[in-house]
C-alpha positions in Angstrom: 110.5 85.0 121.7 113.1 85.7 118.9 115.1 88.6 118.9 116.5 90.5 115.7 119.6 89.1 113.7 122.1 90.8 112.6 120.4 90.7 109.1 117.4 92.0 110.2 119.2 95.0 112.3 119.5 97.5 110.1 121.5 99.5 112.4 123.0 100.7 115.8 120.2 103.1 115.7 117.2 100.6 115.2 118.6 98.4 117.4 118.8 101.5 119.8 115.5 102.6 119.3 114.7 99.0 120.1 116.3 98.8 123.5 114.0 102.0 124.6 110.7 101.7 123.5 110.2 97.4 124.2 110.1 98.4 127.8 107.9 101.8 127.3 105.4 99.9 125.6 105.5 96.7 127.7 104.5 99.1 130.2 101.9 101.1 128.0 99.9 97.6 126.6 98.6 94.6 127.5 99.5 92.6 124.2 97.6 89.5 122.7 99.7 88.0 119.8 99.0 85.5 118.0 100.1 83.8 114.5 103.2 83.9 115.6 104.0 80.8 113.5 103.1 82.9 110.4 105.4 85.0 110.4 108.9 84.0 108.3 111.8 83.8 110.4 114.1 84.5 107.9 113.9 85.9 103.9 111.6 88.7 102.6 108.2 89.0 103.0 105.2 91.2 102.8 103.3 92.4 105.9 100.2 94.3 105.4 97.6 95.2 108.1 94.7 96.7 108.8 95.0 100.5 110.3 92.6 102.0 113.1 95.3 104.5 114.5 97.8 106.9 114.1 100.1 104.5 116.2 99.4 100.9 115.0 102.8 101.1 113.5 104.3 101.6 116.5 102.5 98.0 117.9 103.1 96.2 114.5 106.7 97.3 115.0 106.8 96.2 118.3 105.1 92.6 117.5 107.2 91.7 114.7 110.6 92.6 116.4 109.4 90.6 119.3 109.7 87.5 116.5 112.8 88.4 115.8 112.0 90.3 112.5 113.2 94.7 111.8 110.5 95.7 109.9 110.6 98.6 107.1 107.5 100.4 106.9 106.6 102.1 103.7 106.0 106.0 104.9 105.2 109.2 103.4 107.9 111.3 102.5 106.5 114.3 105.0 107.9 112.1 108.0 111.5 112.0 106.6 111.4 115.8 106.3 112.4 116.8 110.0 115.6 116.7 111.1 115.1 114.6 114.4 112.6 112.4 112.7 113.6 112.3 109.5 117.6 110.8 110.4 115.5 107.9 112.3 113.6 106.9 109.5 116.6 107.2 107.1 119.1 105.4 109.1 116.5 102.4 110.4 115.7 101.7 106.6 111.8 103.1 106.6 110.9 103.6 103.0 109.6 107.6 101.7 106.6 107.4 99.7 106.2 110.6 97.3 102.5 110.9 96.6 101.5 112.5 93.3 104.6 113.3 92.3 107.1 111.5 89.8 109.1 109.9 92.4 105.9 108.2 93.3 107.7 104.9 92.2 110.7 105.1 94.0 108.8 103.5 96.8 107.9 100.7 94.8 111.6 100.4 93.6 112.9 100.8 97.5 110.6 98.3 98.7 111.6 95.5 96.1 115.7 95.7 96.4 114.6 95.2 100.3 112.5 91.9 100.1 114.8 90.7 97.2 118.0 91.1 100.4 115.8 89.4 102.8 113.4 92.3 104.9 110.1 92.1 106.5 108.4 95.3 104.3 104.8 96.5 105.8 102.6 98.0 103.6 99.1 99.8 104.5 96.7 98.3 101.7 94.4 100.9 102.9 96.8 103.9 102.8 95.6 105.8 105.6 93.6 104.9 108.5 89.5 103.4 107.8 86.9 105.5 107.4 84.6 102.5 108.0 82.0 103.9 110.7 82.4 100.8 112.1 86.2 100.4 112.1 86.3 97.5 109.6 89.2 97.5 107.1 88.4 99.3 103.8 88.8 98.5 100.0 92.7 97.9 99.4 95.2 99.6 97.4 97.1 96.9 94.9 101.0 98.0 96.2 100.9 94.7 98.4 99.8 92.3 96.2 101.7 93.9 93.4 105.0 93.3 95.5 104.1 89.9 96.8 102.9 89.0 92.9 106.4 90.1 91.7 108.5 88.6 94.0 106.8 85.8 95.0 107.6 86.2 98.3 105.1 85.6 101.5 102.1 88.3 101.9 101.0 88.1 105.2 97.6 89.6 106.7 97.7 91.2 109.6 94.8 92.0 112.1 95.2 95.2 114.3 92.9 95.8 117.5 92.8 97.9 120.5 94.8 100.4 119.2 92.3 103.0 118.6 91.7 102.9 122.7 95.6 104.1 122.7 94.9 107.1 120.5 91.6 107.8 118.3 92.2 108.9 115.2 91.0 112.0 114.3 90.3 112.7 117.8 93.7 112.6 119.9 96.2 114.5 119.8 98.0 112.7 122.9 98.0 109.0 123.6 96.3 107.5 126.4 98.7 105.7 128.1 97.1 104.8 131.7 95.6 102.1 132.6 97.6 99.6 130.1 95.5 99.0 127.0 95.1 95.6 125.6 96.4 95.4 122.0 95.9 92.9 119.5 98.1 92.1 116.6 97.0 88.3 114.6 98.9 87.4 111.7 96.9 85.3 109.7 98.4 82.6 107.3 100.6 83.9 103.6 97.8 84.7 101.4 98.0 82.1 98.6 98.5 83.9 95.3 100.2 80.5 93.8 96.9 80.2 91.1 98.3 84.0 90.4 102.2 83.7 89.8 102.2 82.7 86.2 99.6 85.4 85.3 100.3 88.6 83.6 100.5 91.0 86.7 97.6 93.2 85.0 94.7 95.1 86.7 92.3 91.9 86.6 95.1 89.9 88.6 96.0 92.8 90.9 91.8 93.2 91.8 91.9 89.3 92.7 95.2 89.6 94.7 93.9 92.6 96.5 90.6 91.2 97.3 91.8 87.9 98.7 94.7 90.1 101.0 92.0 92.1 102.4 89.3 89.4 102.8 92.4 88.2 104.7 92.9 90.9 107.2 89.6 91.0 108.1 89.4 87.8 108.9 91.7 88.2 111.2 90.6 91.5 112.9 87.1 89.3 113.2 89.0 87.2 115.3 90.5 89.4 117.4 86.7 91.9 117.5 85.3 87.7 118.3 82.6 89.6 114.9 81.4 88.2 112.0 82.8 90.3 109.1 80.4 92.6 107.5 78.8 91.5 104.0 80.2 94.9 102.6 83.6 96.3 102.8 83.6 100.4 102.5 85.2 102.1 99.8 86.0 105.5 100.2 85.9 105.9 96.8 82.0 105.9 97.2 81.6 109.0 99.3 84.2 111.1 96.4 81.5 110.0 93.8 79.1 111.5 95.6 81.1 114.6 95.9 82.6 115.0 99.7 84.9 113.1 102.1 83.3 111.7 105.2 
């Protein structure tokens, strides 16, 4: 097990933050890592998971600084907004996302000065937990791809499982800490994108980068669910054409 450099510390705080919560969740989970040898143990690169609950970033955290790497999560701005909260995020490098609004490409801006020094950046492709009925990961947003496309730096897949038994989204309001919960966090191999790298970074290119990212991630949360992936992934944007949300 690696621990974080100094260039992946971003600061006293993180590494603070660090010292307290490895223990609390050691206690908390059960964890099943693998892919281990996937993930870069120095430079930038791309993480982007799957997302079944409100606290899978908490576990991707914990699994990536457990291979030595600090990640920076991409979050939305509303976190950054409370005092307490808000100086955490700040000051251990998280990166505000400001939906619909004109800053909305700060984000994007943020996140490429940190791969370009040398940080892990995760990105949600789905952008907010799956509405899959079946808890399958969803049609993907491009911001991944479009980072890993730019910079040519690693994207790697992610599979999250056995969070949802921590804390159900849309359901819990308190996490379920006792007995231990077995959690499950496979990083799957960098998505090749090389056929991709001398392409115009258009819409087309940004669809096929997408597509192969998320066929990724599933694959990997089929390995940890030991189920075939379904024939269809959900798109949300299907139950908006039909005018509601599910």
């Amino acid at each position: 097990m690696r621990h974080p450099r100094p260039s992946d510390d971003i600061s006293l705080l993180y590494r603070g933050i660090v010292r307290t919560l490895r223990p609390v969740l050691r206690g908390v989970t059960r964890t099943d890592w693998r892919g281990l040898e996937n993930v870069p143990a120095s430079g930038g690169f791309v993480v982007a998971p799957n997302h079944v609950s409100y606290v899978d970033p908490i576990i991707l955290g914990h699994f990536l600084v457990d291979q030595g790497r600090a990640p920076r999560f991409l979050a939305k701005n509303a976190l950054f907004t409370t005092p307490a909260l808000g100086r955490i995020m700040a000051n251990t490098g998280q990166i505000p996302v400001y939906r619909e609004t004109t800053r909305a490409v700060d984000a994007y801006a943020a996140a490429l000065v940190a791969l370009r020094a040398g940080a892990c950046v995760c990105v949600l492709p789905e952008g907010t937990i799956t509405k899959d009925p079946q808890m399958w990961p969803m049609t993907g947003k491009t911001g991944a791809a479009r980072l890993a496309l730019e910079t040519g730096l690693p994207l790697v897949p992610v599979g999250i499982w056995g969070t949802q038994q921590l804390m159900r989204a849309y359901h819990d309001k308190m996490p379920h800490l006792v007995p231990p919960k077995r959690v499950q966090v496979y990083a799957g191999p960098p998505v090749d994108l090389t056929d991709l790298a001398d392409r115009v970074v258009d819409r087309e290119v940004l669809a096929t980068a997408t597509d192969r990212l998320m066929d990724a991630i599933a694959a990997q949360v089929s390995l940890a669910r030991g189920l075939p992936v379904p024939a269809d992934r959900y798109d949300p944007r299907d139950d908006m054409r039909r005018g509601g949300r599910r």
